[in-house]
Structures are given as structure tokens and as C-alpha cells.
ROKOL-620731 format. One line per field, with one value per atom (N, C-alpha, C): residue in one letter; atom name; x, y, z. Coordinates in Angstrom, 3 decimals, m for minus. Example, Ala and Ser with C-alpha at 12.3 -4.5 7.8 and 13.67 -1.06 7.14 Angstrom:
res	(A | A | A | S | S | S)
atom	(N | CA | C | N | CA | C)
xx	(13.190 | 12.300 | 13.200 | 12.850 | 13.670 | 12.900)
yy	(m5.690 | m4.500 | m3.300 | m2.250 | m1.060 | 0.030)
zz	(7.800 | 7.800 | 7.800 | 7.080 | 7.140 | 7.870)
REM end
This chain:
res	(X | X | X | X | X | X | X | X | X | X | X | X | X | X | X | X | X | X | X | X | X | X | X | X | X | X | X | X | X | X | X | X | X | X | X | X | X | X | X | X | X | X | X | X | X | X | X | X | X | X | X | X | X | X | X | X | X | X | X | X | X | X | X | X | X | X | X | X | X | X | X | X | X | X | X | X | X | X | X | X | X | X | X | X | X | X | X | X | X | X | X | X | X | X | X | X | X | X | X | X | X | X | X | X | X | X | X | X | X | X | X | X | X | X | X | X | X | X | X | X | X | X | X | X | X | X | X | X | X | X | X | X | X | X | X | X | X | X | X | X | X | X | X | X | X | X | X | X | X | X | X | X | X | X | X | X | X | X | X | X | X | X | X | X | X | X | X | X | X | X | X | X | X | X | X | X | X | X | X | X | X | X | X | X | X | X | X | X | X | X | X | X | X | X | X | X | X | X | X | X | X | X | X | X | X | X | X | X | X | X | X | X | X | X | X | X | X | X | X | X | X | X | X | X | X | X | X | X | X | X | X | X | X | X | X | X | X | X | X | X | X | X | X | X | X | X | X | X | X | X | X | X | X | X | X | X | X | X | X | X | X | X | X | X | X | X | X | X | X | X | X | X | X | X | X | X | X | X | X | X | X | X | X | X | X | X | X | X | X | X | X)
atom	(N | CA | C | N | CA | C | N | CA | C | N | CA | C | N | CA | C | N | CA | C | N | CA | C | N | CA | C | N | CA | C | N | CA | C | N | CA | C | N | CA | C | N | CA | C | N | CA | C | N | CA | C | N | CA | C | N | CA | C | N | CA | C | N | CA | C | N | CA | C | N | CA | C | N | CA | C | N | CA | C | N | CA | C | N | CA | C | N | CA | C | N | CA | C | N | CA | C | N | CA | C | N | CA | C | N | CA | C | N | CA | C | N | CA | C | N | CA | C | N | CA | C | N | CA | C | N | CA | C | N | CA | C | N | CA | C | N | CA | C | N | CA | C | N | CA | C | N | CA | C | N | CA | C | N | CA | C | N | CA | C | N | CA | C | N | CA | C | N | CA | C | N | CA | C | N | CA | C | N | CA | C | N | CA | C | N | CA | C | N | CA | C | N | CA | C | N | CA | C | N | CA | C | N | CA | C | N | CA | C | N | CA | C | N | CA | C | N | CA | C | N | CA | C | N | CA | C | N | CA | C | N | CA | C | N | CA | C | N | CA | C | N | CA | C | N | CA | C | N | CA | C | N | CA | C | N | CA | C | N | CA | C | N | CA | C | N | CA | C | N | CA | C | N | CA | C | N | CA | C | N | CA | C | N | CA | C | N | CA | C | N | CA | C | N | CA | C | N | CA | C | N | CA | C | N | CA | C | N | CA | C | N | CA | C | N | CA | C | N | CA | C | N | CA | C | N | CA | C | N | CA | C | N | CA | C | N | CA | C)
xx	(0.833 | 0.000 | 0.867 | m0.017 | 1.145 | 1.158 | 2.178 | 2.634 | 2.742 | 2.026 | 2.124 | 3.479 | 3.492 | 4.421 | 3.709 | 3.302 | 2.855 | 4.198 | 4.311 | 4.950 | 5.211 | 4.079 | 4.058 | 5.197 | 5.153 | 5.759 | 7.661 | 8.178 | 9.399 | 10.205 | 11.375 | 11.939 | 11.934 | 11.268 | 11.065 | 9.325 | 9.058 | 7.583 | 6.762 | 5.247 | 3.893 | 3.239 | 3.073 | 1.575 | 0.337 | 0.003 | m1.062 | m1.717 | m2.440 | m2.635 | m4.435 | m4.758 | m6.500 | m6.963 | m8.457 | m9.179 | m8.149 | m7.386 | m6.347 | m6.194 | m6.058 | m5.462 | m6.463 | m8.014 | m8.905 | m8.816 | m8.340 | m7.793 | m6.764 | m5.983 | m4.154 | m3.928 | m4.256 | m3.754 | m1.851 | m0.899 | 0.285 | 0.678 | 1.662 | 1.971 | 2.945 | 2.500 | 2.756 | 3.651 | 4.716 | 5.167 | 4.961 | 4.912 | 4.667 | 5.831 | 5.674 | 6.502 | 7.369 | 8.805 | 10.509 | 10.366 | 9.500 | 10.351 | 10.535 | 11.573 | 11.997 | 11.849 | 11.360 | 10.525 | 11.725 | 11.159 | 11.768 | 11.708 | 12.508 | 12.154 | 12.016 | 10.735 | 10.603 | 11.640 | 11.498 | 12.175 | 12.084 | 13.314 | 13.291 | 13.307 | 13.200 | 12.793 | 14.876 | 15.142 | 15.922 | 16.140 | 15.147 | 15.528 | 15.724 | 16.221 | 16.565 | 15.468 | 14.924 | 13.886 | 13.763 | 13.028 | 13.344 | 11.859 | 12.159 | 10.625 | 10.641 | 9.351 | 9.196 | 7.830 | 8.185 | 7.230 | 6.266 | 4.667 | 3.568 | 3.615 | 2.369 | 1.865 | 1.303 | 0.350 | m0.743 | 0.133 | 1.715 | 2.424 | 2.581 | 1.923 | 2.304 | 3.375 | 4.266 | 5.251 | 5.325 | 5.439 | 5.067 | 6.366 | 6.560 | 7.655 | 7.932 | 8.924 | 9.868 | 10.513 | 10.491 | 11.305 | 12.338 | 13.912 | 14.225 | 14.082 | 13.468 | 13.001 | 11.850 | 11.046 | 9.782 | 8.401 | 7.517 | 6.388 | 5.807 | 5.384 | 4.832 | 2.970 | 2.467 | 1.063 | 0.389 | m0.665 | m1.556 | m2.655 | m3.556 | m4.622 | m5.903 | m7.009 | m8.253 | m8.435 | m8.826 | m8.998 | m8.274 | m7.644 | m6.859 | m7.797 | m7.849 | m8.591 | m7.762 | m7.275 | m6.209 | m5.162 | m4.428 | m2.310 | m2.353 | m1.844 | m1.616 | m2.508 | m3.158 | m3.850 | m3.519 | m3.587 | m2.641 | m3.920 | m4.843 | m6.025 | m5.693 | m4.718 | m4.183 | m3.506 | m2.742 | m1.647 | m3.008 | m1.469 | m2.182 | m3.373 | m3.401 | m5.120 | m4.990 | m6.119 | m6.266 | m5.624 | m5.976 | m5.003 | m3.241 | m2.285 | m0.784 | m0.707 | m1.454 | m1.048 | m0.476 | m0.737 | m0.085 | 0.340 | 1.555 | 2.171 | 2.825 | 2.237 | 3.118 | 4.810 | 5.297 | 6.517 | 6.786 | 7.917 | 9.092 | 9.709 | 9.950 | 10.169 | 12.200 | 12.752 | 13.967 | 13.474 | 12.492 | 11.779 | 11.470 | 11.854 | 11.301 | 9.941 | 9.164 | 7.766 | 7.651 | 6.426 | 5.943 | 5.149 | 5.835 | 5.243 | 4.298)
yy	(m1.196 | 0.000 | 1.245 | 2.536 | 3.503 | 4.421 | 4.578 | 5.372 | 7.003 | 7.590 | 9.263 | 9.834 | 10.892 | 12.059 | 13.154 | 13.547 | 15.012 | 16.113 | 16.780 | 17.763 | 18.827 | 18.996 | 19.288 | 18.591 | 17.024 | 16.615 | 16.984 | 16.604 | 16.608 | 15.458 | 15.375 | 13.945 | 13.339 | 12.184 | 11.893 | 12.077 | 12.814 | 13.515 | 13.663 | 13.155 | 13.122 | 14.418 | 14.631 | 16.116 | 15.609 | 14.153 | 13.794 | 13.057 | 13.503 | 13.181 | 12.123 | 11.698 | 11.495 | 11.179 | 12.494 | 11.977 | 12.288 | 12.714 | 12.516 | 10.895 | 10.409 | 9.220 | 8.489 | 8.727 | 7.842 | 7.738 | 8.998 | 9.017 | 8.668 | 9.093 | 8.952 | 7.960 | 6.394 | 5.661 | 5.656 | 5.607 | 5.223 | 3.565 | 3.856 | 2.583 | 1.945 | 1.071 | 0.409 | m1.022 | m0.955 | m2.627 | m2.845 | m3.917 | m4.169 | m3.827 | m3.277 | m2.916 | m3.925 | m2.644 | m4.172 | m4.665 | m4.353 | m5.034 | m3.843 | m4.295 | m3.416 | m3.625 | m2.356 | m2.597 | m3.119 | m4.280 | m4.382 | m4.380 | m3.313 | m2.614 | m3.862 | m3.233 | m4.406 | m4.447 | m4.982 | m4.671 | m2.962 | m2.510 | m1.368 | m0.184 | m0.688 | 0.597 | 1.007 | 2.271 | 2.479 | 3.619 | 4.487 | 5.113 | 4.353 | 5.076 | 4.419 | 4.126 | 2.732 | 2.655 | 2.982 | 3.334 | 3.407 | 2.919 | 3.831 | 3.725 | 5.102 | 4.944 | 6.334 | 5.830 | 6.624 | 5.814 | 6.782 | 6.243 | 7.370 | 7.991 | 8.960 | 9.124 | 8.044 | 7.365 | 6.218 | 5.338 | 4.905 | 3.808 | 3.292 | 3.321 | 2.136 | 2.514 | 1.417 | 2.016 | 2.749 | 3.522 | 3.808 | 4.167 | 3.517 | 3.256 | 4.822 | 4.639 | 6.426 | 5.503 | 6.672 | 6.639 | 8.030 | 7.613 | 8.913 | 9.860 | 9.353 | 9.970 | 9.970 | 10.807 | 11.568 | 9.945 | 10.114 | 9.438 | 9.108 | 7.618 | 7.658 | 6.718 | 6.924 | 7.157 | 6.093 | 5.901 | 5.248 | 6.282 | 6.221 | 7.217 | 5.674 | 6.441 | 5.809 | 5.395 | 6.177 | 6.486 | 5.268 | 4.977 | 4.165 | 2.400 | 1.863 | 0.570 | m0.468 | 0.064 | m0.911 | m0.570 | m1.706 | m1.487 | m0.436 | 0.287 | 1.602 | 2.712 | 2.395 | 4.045 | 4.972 | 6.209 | 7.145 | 8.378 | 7.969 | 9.012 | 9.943 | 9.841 | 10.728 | 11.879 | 11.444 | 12.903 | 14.181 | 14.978 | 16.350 | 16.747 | 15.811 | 16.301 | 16.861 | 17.847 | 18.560 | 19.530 | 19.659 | 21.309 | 20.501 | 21.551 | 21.068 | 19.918 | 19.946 | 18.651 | 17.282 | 16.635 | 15.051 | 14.611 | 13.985 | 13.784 | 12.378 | 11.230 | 10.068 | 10.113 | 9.472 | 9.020 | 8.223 | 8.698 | 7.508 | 6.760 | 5.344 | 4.458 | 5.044 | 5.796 | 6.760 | 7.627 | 7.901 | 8.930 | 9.947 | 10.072 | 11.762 | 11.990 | 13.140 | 13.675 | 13.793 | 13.208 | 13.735 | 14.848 | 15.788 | 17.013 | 17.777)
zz	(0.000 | 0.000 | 0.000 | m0.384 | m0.815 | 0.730 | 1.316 | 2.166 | 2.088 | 3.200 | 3.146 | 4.121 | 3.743 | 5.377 | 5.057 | 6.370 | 6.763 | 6.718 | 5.732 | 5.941 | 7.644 | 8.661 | 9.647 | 10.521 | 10.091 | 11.118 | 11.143 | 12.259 | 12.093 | 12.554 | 12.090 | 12.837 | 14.125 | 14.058 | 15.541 | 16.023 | 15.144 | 15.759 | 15.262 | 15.396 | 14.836 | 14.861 | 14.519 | 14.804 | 14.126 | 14.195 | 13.900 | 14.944 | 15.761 | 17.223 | 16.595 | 17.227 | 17.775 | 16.639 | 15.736 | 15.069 | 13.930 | 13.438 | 12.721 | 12.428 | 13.120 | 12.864 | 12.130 | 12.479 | 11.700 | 10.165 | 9.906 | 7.921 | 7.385 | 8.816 | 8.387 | 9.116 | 9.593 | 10.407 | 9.814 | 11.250 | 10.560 | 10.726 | 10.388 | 9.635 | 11.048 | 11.808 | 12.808 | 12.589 | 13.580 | 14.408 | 15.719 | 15.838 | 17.095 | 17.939 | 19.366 | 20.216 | 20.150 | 20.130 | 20.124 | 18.782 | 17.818 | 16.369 | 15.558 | 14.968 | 13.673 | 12.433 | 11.970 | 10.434 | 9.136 | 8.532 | 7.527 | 6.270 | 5.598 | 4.188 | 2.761 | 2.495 | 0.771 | m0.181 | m1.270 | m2.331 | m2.691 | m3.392 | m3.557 | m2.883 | m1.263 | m0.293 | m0.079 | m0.313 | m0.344 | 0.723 | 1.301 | 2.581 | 3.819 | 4.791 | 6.126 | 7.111 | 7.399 | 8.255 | 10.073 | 10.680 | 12.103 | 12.677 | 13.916 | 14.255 | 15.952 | 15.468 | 17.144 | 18.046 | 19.321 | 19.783 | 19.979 | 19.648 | 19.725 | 21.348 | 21.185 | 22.699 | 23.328 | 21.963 | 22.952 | 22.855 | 22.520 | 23.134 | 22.387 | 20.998 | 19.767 | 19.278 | 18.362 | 17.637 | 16.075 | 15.963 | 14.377 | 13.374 | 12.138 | 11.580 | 11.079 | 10.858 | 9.950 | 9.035 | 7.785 | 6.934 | 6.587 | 6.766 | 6.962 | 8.411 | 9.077 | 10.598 | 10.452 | 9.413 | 9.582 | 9.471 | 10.614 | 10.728 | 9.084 | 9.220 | 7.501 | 8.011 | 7.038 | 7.531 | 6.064 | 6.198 | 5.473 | 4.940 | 4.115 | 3.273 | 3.809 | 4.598 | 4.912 | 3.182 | 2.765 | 1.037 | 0.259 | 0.509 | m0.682 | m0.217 | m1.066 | m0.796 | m1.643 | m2.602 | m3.474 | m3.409 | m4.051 | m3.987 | m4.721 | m5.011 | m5.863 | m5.826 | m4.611 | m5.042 | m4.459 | m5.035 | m4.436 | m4.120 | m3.587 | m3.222 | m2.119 | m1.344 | m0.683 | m0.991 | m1.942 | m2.829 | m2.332 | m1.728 | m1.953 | m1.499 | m0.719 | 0.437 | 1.751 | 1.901 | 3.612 | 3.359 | 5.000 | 5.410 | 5.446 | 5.506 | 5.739 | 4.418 | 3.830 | 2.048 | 2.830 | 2.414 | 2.448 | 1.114 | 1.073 | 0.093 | 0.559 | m0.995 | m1.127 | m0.810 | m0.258 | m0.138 | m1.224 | m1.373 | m2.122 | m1.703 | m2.409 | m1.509 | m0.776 | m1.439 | m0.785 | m0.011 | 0.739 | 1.718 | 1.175 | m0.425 | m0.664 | m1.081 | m0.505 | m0.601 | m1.958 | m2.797 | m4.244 | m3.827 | m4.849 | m4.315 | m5.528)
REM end
């Protein structure tokens, strides 16, 4: 599925708190594991830990997020939506802008 970053956020750090999350769920491991990148993923993976305690993966640092919207592999119904824009990631961490 295609992965977002909030421009708002900064390394290390969400600014997508609460009902935020119902559109933008991010992209989670389970506490103590580390995410491991697909074919092709060429930025640096990590992970941070939310407020409510889950872990949520980074690419590059910055929090990466899911689109409620998207229902199939490739859809990119997120590009460029809301206040602050959301923008697909590359699988190298950079924002399509």
C-alpha cells in the first residue's frame, strides 16, 4: 500500500494526534520489532514511539502514515489532500510534491 508524510511533522515527531489518525492511520510494528524494508525501499527505516504507546515506523526519521482512502495497492487518493497537504513518499523517503 502507498505510504504518506505530513509535511508538519518533524523527525522523531507526529503532529497527527487522535481523530487525525482515523484518515491517516500510521503505519505500525509491534513494540521491540523493527521494520523491515521491501524490495526497492531504499531510505533508512526506524521507528518512534507514539503518545498512545504504539510504535510507528519512519522513513528517513519523519512518521509515515496510510490514506483511509486508498482501498487498493496503488492508489494514491491521498496525494495532496487537507489542510498542511499530504504527500506520497518515495520508496527513498522523498515527498511527491
Amino acid at each position: 500500500r502507498t505510504i504518506y508524510r505530513f509535511p508538519p511533522d518533524s523527525v522523531d515527531t507526529s503532529t497527527c494526534p487522535g481523530g487525525c489518525l482515523q484518515t491517516w492511520p500510521p503505519l505500525t510494528v509491534a513494540s521491540g520489532e523493527t521494520p523491515t524494508a521491501g524490495d526497492g525501499v531504499t531510505g533508512d527505516l526506524g521507528t518512534l514511539t507514539r503518545d498512545d504507546g504504539s510504535t510507528q515506523v519512519t522513513l528517513n526519521g519523519f512518521p509515515v502514515y496510510y490514506f483511509a482512502g486508498d482501498t487498493a495497492a496503488g492508489d494514491v487518493n491521498g496525494q495532496n489532500v487537507g489542510p498542511g497537504k499530504w504527500f506520497v513518499i518515495t520508496p527513498a523517503g522523498e515527498m511527491q510534491q
